[in-house]
C-alpha positions in Angstrom: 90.0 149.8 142.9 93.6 149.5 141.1 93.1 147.5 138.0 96.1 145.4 138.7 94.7 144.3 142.7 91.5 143.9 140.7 92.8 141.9 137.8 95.1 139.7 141.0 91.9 139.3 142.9 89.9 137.8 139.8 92.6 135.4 138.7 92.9 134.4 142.5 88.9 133.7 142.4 89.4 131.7 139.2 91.9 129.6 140.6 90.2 128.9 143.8 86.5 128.3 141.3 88.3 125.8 139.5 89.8 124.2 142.3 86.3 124.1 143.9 85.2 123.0 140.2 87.2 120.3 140.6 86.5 119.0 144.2 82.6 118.9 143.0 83.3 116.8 140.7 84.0 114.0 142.9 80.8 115.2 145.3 77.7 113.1 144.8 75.0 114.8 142.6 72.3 115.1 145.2 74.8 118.0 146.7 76.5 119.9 143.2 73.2 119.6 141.5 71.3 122.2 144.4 74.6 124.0 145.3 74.8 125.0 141.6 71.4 126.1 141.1 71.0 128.0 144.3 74.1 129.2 144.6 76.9 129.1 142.1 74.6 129.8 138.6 72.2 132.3 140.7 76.1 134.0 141.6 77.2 133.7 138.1 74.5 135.0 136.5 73.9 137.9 138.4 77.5 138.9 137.8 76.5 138.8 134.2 73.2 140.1 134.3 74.8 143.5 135.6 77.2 143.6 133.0 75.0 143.0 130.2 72.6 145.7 131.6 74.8 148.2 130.5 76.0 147.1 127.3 73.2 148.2 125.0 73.3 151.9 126.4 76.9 151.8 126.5 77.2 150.5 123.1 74.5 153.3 121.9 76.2 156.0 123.9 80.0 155.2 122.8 79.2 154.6 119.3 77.3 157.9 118.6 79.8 159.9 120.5 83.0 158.2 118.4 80.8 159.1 115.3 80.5 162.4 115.8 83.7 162.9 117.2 85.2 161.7 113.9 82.9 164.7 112.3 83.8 163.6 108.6 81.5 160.6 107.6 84.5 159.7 105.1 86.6 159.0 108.0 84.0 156.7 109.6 83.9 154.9 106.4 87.3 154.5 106.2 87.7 153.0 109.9 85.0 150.7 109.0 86.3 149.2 105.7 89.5 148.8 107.6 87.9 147.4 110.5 86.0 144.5 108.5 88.6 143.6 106.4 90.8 143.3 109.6 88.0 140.9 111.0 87.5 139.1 108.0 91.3 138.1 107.3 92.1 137.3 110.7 89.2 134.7 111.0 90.0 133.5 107.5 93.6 133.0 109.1 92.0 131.2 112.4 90.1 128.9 110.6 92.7 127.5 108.6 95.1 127.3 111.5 92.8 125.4 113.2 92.4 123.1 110.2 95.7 122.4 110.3 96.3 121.5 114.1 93.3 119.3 113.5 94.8 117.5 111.1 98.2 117.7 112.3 97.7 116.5 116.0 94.1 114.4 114.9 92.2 114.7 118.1 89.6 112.6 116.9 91.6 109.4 116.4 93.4 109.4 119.6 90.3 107.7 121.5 87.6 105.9 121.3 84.6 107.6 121.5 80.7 106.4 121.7 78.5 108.1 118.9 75.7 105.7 119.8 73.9 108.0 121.7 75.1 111.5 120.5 72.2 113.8 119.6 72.0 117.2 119.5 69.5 119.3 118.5 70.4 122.7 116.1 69.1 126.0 115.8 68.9 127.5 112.8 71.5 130.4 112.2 70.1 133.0 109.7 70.9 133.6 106.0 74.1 135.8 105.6 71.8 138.0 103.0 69.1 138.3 105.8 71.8 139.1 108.1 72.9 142.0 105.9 69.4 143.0 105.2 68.5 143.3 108.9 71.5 145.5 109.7 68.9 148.8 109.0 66.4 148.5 111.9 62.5 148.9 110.7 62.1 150.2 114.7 65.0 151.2 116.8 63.1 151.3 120.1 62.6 147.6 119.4 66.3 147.0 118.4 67.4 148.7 121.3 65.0 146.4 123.7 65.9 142.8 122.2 69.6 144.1 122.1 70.0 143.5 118.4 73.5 145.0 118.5 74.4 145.3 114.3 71.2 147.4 114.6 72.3 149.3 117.6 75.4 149.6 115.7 73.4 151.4 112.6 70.7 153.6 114.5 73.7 155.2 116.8 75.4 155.8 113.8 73.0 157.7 111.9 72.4 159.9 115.3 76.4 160.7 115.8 76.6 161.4 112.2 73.6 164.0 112.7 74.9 165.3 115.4 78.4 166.0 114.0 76.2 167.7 110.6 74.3 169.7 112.9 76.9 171.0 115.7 76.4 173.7 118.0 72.7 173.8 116.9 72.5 170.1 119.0 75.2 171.4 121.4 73.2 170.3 124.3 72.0 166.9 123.0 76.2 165.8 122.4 76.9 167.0 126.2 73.8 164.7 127.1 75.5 161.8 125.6 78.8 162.7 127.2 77.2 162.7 130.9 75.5 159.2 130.2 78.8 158.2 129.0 80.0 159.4 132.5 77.5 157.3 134.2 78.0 154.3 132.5 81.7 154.1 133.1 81.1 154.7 137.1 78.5 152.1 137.0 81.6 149.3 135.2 83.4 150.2 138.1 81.5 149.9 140.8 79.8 146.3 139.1 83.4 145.1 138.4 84.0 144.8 142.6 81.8 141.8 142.3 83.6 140.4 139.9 85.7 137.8 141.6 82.7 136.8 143.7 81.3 136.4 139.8 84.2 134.5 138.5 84.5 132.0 141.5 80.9 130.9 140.8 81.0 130.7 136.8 84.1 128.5 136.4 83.4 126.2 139.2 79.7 125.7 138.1 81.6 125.1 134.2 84.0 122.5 136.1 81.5 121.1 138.2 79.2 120.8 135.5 81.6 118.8 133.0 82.9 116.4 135.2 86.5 114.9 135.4 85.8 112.3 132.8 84.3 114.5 130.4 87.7 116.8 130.5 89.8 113.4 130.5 87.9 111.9 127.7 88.1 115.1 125.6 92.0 116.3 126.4 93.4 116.4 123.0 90.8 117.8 121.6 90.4 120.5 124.4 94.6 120.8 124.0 94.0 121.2 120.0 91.8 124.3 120.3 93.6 125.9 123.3 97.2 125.6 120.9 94.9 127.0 118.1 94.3 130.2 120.5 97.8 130.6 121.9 99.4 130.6 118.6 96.4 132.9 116.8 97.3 135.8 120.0 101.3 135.2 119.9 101.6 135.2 116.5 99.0 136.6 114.1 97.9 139.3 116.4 101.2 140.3 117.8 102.9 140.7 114.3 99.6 142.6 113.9 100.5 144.8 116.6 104.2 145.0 115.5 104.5 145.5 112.1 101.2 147.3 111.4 100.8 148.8 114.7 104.3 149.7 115.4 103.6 148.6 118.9 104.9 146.4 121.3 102.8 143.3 121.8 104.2 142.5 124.8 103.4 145.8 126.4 99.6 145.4 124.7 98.9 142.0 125.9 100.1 143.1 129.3 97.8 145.7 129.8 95.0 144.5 127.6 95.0 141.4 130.1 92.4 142.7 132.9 90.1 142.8 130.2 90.7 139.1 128.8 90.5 137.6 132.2 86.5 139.4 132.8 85.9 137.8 129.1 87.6 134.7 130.4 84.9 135.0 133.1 81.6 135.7 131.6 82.3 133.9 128.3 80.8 136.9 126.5 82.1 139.5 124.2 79.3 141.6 125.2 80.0 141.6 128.8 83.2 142.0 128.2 82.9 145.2 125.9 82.7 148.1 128.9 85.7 146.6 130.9 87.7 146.2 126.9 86.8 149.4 125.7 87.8 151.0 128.7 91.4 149.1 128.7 91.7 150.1 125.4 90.5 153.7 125.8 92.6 154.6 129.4 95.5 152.2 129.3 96.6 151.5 125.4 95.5 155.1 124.3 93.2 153.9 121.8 91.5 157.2 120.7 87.8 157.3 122.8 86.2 157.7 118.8 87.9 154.8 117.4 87.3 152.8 120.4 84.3 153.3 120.9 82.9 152.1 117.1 85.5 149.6 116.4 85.3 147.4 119.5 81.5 147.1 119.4 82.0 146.3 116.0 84.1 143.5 116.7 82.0 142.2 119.6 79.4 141.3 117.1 81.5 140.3 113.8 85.2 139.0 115.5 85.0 135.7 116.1 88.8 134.4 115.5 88.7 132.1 118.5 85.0 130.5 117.6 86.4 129.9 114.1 89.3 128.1 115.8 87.2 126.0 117.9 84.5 125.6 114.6 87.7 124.4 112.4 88.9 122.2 115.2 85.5 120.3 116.1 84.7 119.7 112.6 88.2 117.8 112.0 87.8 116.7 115.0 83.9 114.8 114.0 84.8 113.9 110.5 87.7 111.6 112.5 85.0 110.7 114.9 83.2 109.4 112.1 85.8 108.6 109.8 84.3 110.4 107.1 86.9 112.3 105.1 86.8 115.7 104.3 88.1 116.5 100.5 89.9 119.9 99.7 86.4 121.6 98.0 84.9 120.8 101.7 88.0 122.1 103.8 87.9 125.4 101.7 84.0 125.4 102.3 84.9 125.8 106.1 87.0 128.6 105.5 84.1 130.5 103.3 81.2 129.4 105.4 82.4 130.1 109.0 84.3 133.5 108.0 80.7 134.8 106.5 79.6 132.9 109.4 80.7 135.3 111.8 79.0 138.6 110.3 76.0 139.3 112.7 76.8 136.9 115.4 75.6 137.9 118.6 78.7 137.6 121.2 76.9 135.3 123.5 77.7 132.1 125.5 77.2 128.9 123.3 76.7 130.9 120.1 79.6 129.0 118.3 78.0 125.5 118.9 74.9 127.4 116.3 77.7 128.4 114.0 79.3 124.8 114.1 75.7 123.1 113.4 75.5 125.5 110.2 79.3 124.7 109.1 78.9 120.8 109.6 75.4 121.1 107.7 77.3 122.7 105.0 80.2 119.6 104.5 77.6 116.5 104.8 79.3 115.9 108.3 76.5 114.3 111.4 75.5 117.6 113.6 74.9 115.2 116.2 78.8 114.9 116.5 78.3 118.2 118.7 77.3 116.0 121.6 80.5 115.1 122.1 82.1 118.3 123.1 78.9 120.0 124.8 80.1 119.0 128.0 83.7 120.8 127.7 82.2 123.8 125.4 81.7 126.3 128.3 85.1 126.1 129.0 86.9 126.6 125.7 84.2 129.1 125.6 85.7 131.1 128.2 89.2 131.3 126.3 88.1 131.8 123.0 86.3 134.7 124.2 89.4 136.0 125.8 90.9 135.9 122.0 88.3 137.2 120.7 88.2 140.7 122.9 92.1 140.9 122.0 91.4 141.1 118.9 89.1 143.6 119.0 91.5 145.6 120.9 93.8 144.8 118.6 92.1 145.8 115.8 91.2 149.2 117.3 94.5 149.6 118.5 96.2 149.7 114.9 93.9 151.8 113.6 93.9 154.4 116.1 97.7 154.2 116.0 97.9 154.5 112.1 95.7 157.6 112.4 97.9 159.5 115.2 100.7 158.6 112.6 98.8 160.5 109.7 98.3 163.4 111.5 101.6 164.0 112.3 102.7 163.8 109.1 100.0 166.2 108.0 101.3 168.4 110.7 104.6 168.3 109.6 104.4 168.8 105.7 
C-alpha cells in the first residue's frame, strides 16, 4: 500500500477513534466498560502485539548488519559518541523548556484541584550505575527473550563487529542476516494494513477511558505539554536539521510524518521503530548502517518529549501543592531526568516511573501523579511522536554529515 493512502487512512481512523472517544464518554459505564474490554483494548492491543513481535529481531538483525557494514569499529564509535551527546543535549534542552512554559503559563494555579484523595503508587526505576552496569548481558538468549533492548543493543553489536573482522570467512552468516532482514521488512508491511483498524481502537479506548471532565479539568496543563512538544520539533529539531544537517526541515517532517502518526498510535517507541527506521532508511536516505544502530539507540535513551511532560508535571504539582521549587531543585530536574532517560524502555506509561523518581528527588508528593493519570495516555501518544522524530533526526544528521566527508575525501 502507498505510504501516503496509508498514512490518510490512519489519520482518518484517528479522527473517527476520537470522535467515537468522545461519544463514549457520555455513554453509561455498563456499555464503555465491556465495549472496551472486548472490543476496543482486545483491537488495540493486538495491533501492538504484532508490532512489538518484531522489534527485538528487527532490532538484532538491523543493528548487526549497520555494524558490520560500517567495517571500522572507530567509525561505530564515533556515530555513537555523537549519537548520545545528541540525545543528551536535546533532552537537557526539553526539560528546561518545559520548565519554563510551566512557570510561564502556571497550569497548576489556574484551577482548583482536589489532592484529598490522590494516591499513586511508584515503581522503583533503577540506579543509573546499575543501568550502565547491565548494558553487558550475563546471557543474551535471556536478553533477547525479556527484550532488554540496551542489551540487545550490545550483544548485536559485538556479532556485526565479528562479522565485519572476520569477512568472507562468515560470508554466509552476513547474507543470513540480510534475508531475515528481508522478512522482517515484508512482515511491517503487511502488519501495518491493520493499522487504522489499530488506531481507531487505541485512541477511542484513551478518550473513552479519560472522560470529558478529566480532559476539561486538566486543559492547561494538557495545552502546557502539547506547546512544550510543538515548539521542541519546530524549533530545536528543525534548526538541528538545518544548520547541522543542511536539510530542509520542512521536507523531513513531511516525510518523516507516516511514522509519527503509528507512534502517535501505539504510544511506543518500540512499535514505532520498524515503520521509523524504514522512513528514515527509504524516504529521507538515512544510510541503512547508520539507521539501523542510531534509531534503536534512541528508542531506548531519547526521551525529549517525556522530559517535557516530566518538567511540566512537576511544575505543574509543586503549584498544586504550593510548595516552591528553589533554583538548586529546578537544576536537579534538569540532571536527574536527562540521566533519567539512559536505559529507559520505550514503553507506554514509562514516563509516569521517570516522574515518580524526579519528584522523589525535589521533596515534591508522588502522589501528585494521580492527577494527570487520567489524561497521561494521551500526551503519551504525542510525546512519543516527538520522541521517534528525534531519533530520525538524530540519524538523519549524522548520516548526512558522513555523505559530506566522503565527498570531500573523494575530492582532495
Amino acid at each position: 500500500m502507498d505510504s501516503k493512502k496509508l498514512t490518510r487512512r490512519i489519520l482518518i481512523a484517528l479522527v473517527a477513534g476520537a470522535a467515537a472517544g468522545i461519544a463514549l464518554t457520555f455513554a453509561p459505564e455498563s456499555f464503555f466498560e465491556p465495549l472496551d474490554k472486548y472490543v476496543l483494548d482486545p483491537i488495540g492491543q493486538i495491533f501492538i502485539n504484532l508490532i512489538m513481535m518484531l522489534v527485538v529481531p528487527l532490532v538484532f538483525v538491523s543493528i548487526v548488519l549497520g555494524t558490520a557494514g560500517l567495517g571500522d569499529p572507530k567509525k561505530l564509535g564515533k556515530i555513537g559518541v555523537s549519537a548520545v551527546a545528541f540525545f543528551l543535549t536535546t533532552t537537557a534542552i526539553a526539560i528546561s523548556l518545559g520548565l519554563g512554559l510551566g512557570y510561564l503559563i502556571q497550569p497548576g494555579s489556574t484551577g482548583i484541584f482536589d489532592t484529598s484523595n490522590a494516591e499513586y503508587s511508584a515503581d522503583e526505576a533503577p540506579p543509573i550505575m546499575e543501568t550502565l552496569i547491565n548494558i553487558v548481558p550475563e546471557n543474551p538468549i535471556e536478553a533477547l527473550a525479556s527484550g532488554e533492548m540496551l542489551q540487545i543493543i550490545a550483544f548485536a553489536i559485538f556479532i556485526g563487529v565479528a562479522l565485519a573482522f572476520l569477512s568472507d570467512k562468515t560470508k554466509g552468516i552476513y547474507n543470513l542476516f540480510e534475508q531475515a532482514n528481508e522478512i522482517l521488512n515484508w512482515l511491517i508491511t503487511v502488519i501495518m494494513r491493520f493499522a487504522p483498524y489499530g488506531a481507531f481502537a487505541l485512541i477511542a479506548s484513551a478518550i473513552g477511558d479519560a472522560g470529558l471532565n478529566a480532559l476539561g479539568s486538566m486543559l492547561s496543563y494538557m495545552l502546557t505539554v502539547i506547546a512544550g512538544l510543538l515548539l521542541h520539533a519546530l524549533i530545536i529539531y528543525s534548526l538541528a536539521i538545518w544548520l547541522i544537517g543542511c536539510g530542509n526541515p520542512i521536507t523531513f517532517f513531511k516525510v518523516f510524518f507516516p511514522a509519527m502518526v503509528v507512534g502517535f498510535s501505539t504510544s511506543s517507541s518500540n512499535a514505532a521503530l520498524p515503520v521509523a527506521m524504514k522512513t528514515a532508511q527509504e524516504k529521507l536516505g538515512v544510510k541503512k548502517a547508520v539507521s539501523s544502530f542510531v534509531q534503536p539507540l534512541g528508542a531506548t535513551i531519547n526521551m525529549d518529549g517525556t522530559a517535557i511532560m516530566q518538567a511540566v508535571a512537576t511544575v505543574f504539582i509543586s503549584q498544586v501543592y504550593d510548595i516552591p521549587l528553589t533554583f538548586m531543585d529546578l537544576l536537579m530536574v534538569v540532571l536527574i531526568a536527562t540521566l533519567a532517560s539512559v536505559g529507559t524502555a520505550g514503553v507506554p506509561g514509562v514516563g509516569l516511573v521517570m516522574l515518580a523518581m524526579v519528584l522523589g528527588q525535589v521533596g515534591l508528593p508522588v502522589e501528585g501523579i494521580a492527577l494527570i493519570i487520567g489524561i497521561d495516555r494521551l500526551l503519551d501518544m504525542l510525546r512519543t511522536s516527538l520522541n521517534i522524530a528525534g531519533d530520525a533526526t538524530c540519524a538523519y544528521i549524522i548520516s548526512e554529515r558522513g555523505k559530506r566527508n566522503e565527498k570531500k575525501t573523494q575530492n582532495a
